[in-house]
PyMOL Python script that loads the backbone (N, CA, C, O; Angstrom):
from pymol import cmd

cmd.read_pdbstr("""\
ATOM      1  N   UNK A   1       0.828  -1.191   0.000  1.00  0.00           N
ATOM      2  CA  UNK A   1       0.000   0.000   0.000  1.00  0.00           C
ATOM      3  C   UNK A   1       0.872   1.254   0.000  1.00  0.00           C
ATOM      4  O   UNK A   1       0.502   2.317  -0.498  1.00  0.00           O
ATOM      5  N   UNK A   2       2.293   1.024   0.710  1.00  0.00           N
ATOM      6  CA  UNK A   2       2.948   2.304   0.400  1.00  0.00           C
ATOM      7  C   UNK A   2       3.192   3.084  -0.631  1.00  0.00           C
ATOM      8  O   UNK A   2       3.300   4.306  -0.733  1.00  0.00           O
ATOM      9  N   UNK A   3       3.310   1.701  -1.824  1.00  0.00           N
ATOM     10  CA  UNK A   3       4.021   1.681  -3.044  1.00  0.00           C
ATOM     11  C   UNK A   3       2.615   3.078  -3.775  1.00  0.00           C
ATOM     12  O   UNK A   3       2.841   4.229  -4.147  1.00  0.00           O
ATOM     13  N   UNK A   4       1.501   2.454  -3.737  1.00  0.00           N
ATOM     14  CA  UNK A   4       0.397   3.810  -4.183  1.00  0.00           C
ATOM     15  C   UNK A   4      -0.140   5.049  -3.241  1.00  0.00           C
ATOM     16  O   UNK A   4      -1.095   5.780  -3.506  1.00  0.00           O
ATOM     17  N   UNK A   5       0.622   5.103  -2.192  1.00  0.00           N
ATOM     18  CA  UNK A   5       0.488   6.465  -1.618  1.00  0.00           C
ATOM     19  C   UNK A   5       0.775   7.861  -2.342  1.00  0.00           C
ATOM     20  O   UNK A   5       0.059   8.842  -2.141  1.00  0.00           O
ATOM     21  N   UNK A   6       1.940   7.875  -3.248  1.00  0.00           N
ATOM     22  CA  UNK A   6       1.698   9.084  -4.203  1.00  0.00           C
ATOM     23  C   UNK A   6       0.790   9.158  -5.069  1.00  0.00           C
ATOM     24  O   UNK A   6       0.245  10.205  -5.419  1.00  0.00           O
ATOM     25  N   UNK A   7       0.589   8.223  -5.421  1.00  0.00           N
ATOM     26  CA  UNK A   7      -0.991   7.821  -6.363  1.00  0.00           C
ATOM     27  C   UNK A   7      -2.041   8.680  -6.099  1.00  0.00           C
ATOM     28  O   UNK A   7      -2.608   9.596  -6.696  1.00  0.00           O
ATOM     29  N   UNK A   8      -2.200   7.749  -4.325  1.00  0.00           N
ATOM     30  CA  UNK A   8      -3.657   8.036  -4.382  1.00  0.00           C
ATOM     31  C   UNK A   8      -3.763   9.344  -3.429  1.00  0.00           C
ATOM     32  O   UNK A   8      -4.795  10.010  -3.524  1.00  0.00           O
ATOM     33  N   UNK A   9      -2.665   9.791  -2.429  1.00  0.00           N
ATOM     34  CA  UNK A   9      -2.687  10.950  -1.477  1.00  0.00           C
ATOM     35  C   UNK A   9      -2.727  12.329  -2.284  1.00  0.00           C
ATOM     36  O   UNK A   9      -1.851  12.254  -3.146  1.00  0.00           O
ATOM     37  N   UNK A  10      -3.274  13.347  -2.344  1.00  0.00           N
ATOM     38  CA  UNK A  10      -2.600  14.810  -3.395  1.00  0.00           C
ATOM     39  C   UNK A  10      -1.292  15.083  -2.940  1.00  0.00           C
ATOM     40  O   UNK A  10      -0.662  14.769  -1.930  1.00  0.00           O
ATOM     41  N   UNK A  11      -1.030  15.807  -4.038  1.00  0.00           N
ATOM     42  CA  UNK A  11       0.170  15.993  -3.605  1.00  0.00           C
ATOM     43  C   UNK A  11       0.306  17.449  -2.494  1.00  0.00           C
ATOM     44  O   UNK A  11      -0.668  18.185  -2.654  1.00  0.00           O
ATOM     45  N   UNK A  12       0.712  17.663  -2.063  1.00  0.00           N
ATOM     46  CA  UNK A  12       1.062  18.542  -1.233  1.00  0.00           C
ATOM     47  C   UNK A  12       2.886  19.479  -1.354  1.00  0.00           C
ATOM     48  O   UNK A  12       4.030  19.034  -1.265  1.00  0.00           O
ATOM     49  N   UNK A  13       2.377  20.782  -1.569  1.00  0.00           N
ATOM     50  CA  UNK A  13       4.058  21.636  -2.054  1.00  0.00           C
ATOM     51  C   UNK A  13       4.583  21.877  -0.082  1.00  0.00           C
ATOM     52  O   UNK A  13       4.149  22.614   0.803  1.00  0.00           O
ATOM     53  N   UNK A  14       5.357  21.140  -0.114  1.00  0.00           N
ATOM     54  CA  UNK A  14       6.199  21.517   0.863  1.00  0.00           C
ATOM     55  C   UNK A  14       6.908  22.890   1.090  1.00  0.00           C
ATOM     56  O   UNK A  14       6.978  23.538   0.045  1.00  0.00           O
ATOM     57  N   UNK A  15       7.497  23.553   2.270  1.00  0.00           N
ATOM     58  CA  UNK A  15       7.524  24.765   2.106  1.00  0.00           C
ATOM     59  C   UNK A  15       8.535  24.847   3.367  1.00  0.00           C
ATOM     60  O   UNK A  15       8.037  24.320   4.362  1.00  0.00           O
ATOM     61  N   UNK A  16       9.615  25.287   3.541  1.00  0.00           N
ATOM     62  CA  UNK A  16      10.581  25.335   4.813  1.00  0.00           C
ATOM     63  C   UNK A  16      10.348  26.651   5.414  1.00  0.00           C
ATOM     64  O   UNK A  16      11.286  27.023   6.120  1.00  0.00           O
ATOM     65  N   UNK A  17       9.491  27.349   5.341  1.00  0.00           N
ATOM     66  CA  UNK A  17       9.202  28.303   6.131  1.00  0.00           C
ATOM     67  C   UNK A  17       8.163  28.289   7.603  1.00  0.00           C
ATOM     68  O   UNK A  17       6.932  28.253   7.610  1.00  0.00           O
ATOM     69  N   UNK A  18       9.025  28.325   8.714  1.00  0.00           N
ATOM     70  CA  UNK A  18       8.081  27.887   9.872  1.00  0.00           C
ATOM     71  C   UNK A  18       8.472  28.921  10.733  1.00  0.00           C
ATOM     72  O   UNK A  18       9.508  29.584  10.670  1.00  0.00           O
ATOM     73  N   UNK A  19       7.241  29.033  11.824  1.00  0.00           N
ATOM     74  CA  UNK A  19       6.017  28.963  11.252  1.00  0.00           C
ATOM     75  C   UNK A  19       5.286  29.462  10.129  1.00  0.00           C
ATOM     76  O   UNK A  19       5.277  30.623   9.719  1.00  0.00           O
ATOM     77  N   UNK A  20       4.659  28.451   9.659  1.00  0.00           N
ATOM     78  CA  UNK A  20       3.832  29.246   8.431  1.00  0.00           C
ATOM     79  C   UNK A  20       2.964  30.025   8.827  1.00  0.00           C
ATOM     80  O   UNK A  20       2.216  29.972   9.803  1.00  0.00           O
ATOM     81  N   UNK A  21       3.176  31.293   7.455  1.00  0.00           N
ATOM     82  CA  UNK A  21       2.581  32.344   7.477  1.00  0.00           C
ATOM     83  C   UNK A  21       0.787  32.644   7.618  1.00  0.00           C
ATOM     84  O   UNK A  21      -0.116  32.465   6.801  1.00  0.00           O
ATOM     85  N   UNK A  22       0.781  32.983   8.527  1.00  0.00           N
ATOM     86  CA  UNK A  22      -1.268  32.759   8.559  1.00  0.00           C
ATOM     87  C   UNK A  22      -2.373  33.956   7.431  1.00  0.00           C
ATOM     88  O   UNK A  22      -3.477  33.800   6.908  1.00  0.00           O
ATOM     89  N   UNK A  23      -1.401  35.086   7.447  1.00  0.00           N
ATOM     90  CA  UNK A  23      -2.028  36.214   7.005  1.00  0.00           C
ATOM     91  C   UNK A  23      -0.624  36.895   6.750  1.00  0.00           C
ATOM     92  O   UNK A  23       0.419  36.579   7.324  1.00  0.00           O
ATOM     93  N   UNK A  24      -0.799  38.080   5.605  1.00  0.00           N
ATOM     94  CA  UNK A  24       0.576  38.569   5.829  1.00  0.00           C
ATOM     95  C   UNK A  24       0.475  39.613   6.675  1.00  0.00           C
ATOM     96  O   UNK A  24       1.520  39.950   7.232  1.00  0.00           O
ATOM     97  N   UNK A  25      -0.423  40.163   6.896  1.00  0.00           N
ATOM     98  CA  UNK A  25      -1.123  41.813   7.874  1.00  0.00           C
ATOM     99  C   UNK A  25      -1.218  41.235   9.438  1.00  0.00           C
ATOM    100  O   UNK A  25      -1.524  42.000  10.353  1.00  0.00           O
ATOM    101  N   UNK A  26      -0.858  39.467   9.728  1.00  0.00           N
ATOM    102  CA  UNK A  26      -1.285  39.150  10.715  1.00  0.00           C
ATOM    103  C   UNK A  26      -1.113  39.717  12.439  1.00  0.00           C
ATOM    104  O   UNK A  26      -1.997  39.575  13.283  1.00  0.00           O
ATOM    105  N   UNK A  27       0.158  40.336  12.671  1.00  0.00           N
ATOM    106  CA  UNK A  27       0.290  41.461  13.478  1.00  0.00           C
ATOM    107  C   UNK A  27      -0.840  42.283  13.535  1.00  0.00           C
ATOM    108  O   UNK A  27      -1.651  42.224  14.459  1.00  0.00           O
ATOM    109  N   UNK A  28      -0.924  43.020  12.620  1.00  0.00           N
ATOM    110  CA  UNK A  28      -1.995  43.942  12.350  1.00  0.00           C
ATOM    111  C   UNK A  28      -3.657  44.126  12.643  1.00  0.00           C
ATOM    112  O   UNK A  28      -4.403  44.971  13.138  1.00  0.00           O
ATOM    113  N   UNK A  29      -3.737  42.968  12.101  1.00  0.00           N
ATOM    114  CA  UNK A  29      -5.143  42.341  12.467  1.00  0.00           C
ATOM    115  C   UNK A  29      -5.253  41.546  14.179  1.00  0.00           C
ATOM    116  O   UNK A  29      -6.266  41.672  14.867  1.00  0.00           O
ATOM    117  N   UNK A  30      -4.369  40.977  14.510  1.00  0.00           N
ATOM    118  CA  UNK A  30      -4.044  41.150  15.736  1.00  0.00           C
ATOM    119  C   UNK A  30      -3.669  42.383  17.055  1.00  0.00           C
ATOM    120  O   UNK A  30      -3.857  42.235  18.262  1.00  0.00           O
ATOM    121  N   UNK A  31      -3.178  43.410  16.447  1.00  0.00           N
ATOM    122  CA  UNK A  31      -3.782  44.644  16.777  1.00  0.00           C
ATOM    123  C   UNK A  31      -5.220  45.308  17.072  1.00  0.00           C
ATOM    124  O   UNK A  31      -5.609  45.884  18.089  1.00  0.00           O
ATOM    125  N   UNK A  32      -5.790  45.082  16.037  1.00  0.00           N
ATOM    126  CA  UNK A  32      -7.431  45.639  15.860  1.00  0.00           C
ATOM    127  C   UNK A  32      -8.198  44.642  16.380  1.00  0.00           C
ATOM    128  O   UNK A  32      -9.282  45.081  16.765  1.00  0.00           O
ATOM    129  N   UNK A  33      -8.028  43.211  16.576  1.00  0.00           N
ATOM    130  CA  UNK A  33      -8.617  42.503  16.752  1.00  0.00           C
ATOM    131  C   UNK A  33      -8.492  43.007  19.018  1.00  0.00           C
ATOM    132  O   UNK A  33      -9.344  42.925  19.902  1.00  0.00           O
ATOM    133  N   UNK A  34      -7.607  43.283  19.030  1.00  0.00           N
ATOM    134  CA  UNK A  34      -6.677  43.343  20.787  1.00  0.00           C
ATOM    135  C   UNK A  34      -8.074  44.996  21.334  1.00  0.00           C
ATOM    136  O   UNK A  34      -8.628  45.191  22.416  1.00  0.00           O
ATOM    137  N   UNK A  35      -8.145  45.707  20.186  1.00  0.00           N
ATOM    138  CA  UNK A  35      -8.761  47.060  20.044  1.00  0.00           C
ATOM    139  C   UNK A  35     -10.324  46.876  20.795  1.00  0.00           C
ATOM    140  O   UNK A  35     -10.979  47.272  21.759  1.00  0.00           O
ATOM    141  N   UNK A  36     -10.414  45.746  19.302  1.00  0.00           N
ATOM    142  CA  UNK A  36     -11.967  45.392  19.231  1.00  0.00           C
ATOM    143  C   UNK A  36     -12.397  45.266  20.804  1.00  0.00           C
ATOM    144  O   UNK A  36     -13.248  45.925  21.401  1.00  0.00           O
ATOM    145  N   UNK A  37     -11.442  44.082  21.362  1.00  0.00           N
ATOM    146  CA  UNK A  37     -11.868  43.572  22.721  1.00  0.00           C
ATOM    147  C   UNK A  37     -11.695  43.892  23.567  1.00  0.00           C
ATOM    148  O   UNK A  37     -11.892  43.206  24.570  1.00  0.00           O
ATOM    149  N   UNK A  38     -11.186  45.238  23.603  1.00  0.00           N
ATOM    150  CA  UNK A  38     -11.261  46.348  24.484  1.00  0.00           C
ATOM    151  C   UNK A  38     -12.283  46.985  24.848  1.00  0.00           C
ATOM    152  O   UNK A  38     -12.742  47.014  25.990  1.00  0.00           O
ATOM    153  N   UNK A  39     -12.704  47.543  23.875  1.00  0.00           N
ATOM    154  CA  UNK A  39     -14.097  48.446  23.204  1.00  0.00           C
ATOM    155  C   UNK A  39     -15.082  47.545  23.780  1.00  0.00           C
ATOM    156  O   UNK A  39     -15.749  47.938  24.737  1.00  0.00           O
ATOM    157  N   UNK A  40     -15.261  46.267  23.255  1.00  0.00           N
ATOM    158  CA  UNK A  40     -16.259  45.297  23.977  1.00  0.00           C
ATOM    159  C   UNK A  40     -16.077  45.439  25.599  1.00  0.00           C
ATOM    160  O   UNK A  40     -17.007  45.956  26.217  1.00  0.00           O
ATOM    161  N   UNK A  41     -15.111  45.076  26.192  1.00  0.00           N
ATOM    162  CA  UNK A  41     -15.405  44.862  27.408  1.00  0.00           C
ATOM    163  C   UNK A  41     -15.617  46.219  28.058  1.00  0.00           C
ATOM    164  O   UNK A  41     -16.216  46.249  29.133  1.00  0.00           O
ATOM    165  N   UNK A  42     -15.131  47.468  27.443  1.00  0.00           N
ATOM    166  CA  UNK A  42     -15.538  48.633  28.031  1.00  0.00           C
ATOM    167  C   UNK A  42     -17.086  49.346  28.146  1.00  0.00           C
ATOM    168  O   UNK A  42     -17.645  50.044  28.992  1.00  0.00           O
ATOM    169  N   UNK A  43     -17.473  48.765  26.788  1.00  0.00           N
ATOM    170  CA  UNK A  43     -18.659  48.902  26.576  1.00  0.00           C
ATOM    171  C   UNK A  43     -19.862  48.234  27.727  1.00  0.00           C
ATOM    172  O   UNK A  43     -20.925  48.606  28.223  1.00  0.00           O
ATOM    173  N   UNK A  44     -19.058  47.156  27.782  1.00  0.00           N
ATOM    174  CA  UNK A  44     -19.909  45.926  28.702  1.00  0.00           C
ATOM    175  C   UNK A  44     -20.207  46.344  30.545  1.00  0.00           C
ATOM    176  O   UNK A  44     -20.951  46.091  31.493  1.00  0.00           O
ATOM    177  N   UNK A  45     -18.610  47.413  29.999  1.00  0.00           N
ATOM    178  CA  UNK A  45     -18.536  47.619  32.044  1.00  0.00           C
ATOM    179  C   UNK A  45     -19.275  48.594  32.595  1.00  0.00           C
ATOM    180  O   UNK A  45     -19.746  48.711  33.726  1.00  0.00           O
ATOM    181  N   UNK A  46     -19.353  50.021  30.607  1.00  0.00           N
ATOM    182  CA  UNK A  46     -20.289  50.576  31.220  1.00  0.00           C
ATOM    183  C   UNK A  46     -21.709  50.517  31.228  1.00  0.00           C
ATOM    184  O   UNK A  46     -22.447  51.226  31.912  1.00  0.00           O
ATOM    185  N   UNK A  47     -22.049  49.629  30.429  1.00  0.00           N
ATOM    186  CA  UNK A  47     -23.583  49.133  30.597  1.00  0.00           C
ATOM    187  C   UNK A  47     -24.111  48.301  31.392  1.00  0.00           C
ATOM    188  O   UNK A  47     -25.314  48.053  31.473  1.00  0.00           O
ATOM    189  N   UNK A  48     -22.941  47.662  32.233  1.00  0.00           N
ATOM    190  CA  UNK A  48     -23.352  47.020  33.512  1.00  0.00           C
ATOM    191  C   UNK A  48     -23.290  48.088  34.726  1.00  0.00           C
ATOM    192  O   UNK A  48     -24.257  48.114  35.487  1.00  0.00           O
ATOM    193  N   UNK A  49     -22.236  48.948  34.945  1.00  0.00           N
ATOM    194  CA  UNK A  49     -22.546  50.299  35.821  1.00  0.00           C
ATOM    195  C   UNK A  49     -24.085  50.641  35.664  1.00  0.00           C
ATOM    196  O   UNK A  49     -24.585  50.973  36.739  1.00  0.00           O
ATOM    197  N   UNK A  50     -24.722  50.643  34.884  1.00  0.00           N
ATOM    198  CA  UNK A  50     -26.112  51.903  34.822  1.00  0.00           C
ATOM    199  C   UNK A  50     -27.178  50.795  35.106  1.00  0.00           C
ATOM    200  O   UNK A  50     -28.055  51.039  35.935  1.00  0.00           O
ATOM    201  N   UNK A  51     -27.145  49.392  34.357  1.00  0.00           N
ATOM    202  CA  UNK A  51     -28.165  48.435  35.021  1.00  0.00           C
ATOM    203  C   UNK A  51     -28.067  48.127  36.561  1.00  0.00           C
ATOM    204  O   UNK A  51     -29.005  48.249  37.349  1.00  0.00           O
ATOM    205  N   UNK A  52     -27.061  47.797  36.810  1.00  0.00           N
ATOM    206  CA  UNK A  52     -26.296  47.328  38.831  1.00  0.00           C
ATOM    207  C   UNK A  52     -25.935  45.672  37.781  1.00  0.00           C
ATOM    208  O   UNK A  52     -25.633  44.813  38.610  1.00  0.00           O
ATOM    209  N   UNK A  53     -25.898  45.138  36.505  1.00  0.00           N
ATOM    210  CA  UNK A  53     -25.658  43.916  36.974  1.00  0.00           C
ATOM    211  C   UNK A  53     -24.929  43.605  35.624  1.00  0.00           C
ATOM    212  O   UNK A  53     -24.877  44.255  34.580  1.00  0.00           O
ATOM    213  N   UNK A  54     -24.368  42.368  35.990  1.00  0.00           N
ATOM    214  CA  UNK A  54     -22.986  41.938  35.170  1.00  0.00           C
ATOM    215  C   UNK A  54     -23.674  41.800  33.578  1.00  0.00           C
ATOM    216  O   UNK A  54     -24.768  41.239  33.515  1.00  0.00           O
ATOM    217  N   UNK A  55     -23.063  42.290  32.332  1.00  0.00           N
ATOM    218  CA  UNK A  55     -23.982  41.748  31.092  1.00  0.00           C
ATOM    219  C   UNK A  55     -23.062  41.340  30.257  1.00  0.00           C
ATOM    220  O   UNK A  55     -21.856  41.515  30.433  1.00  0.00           O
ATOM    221  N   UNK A  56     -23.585  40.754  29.268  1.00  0.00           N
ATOM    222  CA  UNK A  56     -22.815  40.054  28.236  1.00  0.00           C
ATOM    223  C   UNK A  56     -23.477  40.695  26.964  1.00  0.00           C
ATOM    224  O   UNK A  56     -24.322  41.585  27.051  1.00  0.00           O
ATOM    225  N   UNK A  57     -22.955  40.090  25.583  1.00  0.00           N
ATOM    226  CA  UNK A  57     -23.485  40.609  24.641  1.00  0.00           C
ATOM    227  C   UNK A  57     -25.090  39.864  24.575  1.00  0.00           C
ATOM    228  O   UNK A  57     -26.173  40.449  24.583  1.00  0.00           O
ATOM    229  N   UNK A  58     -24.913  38.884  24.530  1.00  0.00           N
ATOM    230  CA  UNK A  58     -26.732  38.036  24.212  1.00  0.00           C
ATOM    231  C   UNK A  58     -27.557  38.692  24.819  1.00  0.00           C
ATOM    232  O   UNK A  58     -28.707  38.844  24.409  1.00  0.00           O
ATOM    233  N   UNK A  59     -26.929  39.385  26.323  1.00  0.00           N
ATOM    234  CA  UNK A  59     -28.351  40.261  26.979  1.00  0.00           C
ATOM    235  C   UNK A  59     -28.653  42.022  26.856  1.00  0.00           C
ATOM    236  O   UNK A  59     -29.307  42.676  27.668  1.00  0.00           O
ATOM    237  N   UNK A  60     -28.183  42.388  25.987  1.00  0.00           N
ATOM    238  CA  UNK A  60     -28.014  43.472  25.446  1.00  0.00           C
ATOM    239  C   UNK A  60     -29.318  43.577  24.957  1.00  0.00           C
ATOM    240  O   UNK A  60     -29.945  42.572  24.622  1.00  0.00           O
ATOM    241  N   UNK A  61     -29.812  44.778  24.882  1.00  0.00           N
ATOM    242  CA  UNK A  61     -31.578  45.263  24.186  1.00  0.00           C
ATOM    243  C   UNK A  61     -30.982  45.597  23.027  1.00  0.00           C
ATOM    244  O   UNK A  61     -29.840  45.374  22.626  1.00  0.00           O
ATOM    245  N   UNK A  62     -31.713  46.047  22.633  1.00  0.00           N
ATOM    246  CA  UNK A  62     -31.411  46.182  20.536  1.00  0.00           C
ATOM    247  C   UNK A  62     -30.593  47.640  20.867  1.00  0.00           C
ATOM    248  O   UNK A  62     -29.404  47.676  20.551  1.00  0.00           O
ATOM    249  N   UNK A  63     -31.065  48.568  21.353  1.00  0.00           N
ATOM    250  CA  UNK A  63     -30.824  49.847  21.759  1.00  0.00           C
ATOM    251  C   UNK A  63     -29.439  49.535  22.073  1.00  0.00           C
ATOM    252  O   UNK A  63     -28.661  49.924  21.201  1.00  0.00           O
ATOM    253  N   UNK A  64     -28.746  48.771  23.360  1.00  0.00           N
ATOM    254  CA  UNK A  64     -27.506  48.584  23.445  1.00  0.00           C
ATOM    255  C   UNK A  64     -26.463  47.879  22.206  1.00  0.00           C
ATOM    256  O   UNK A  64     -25.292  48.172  21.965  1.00  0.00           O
ATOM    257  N   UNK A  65     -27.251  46.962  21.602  1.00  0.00           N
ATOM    258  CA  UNK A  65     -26.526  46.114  20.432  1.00  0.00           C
ATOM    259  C   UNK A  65     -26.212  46.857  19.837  1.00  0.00           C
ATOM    260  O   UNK A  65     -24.987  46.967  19.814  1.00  0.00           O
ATOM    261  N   UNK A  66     -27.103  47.990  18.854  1.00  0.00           N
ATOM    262  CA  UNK A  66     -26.833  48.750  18.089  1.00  0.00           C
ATOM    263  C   UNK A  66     -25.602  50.069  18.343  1.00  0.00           C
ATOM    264  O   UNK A  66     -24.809  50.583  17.554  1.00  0.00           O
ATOM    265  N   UNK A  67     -25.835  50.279  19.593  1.00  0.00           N
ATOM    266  CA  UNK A  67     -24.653  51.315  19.968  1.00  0.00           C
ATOM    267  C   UNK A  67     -23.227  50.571  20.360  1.00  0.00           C
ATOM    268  O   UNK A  67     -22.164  51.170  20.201  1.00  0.00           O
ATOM    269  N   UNK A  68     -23.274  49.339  20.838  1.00  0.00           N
ATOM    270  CA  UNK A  68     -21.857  48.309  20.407  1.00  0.00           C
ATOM    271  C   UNK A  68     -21.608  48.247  19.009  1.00  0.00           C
ATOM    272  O   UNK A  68     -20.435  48.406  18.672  1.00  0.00           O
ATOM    273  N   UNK A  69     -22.316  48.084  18.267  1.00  0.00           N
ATOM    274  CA  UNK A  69     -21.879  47.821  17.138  1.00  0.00           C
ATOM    275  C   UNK A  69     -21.514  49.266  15.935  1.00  0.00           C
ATOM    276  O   UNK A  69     -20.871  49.151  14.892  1.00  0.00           O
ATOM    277  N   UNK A  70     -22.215  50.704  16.538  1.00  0.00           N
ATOM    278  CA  UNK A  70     -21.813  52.001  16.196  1.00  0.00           C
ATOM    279  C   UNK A  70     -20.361  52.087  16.620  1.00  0.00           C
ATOM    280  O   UNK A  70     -19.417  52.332  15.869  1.00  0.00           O
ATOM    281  N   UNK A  71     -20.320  51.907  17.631  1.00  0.00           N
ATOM    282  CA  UNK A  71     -18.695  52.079  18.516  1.00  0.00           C
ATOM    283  C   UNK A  71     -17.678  50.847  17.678  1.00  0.00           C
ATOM    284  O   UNK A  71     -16.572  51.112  17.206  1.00  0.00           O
ATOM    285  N   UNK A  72     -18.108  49.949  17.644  1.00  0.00           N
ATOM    286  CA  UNK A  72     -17.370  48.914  16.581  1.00  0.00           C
ATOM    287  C   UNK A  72     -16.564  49.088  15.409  1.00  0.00           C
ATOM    288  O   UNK A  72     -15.465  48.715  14.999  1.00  0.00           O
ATOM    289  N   UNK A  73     -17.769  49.978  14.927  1.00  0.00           N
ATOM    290  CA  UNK A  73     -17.596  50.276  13.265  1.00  0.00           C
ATOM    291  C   UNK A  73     -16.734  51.522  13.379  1.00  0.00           C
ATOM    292  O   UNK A  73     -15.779  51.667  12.615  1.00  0.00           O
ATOM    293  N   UNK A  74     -17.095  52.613  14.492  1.00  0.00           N
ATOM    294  CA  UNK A  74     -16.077  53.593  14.699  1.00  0.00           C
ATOM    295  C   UNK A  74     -14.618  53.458  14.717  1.00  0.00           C
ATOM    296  O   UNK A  74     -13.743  53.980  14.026  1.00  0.00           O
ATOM    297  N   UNK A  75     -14.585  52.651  15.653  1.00  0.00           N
ATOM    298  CA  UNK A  75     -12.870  52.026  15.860  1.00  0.00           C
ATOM    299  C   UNK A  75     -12.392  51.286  14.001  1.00  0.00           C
ATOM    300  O   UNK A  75     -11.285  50.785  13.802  1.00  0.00           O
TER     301      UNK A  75
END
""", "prot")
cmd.dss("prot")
cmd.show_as("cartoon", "prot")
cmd.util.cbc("prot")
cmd.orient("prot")
């Protein structure tokens, strides 16, 4: 069965570059992505200040969703 492993496996281009590259901007997007989840949890701390209680995104009213996601698009 070894003998048809190039046969039947694809072939695959080998590449000596490690780690391989995920994105080339990947820093970058790792940046904004570090931003994003800032903004979220700030958002979260102050909309739990004004209710008294801990929130997440799922319990957000449309009114709050929509102004997370204004502040989102801002950043």
């Amino acid at each position: 069965m070894r003998e048809l492993d190039h046969i039947l496996l694809p072939q695959t281009e080998e590449t000596s570059e490690f780690p391989l590259p995920v994105a080339e901007d990947w820093d970058e997007l790792v940046q904004k992505s570090q931003k994003l989840c800032e903004l979220i949890d700030k958002h979260l701390d102050f909309e739990s200040k004004l209710q008294g209680r801990e929130l997440r995104p799922m319990t957000l009213c449309p009114e709050q969703k929509v102004s997370l996601i204004s502040d989102l698009a801002a950043v």
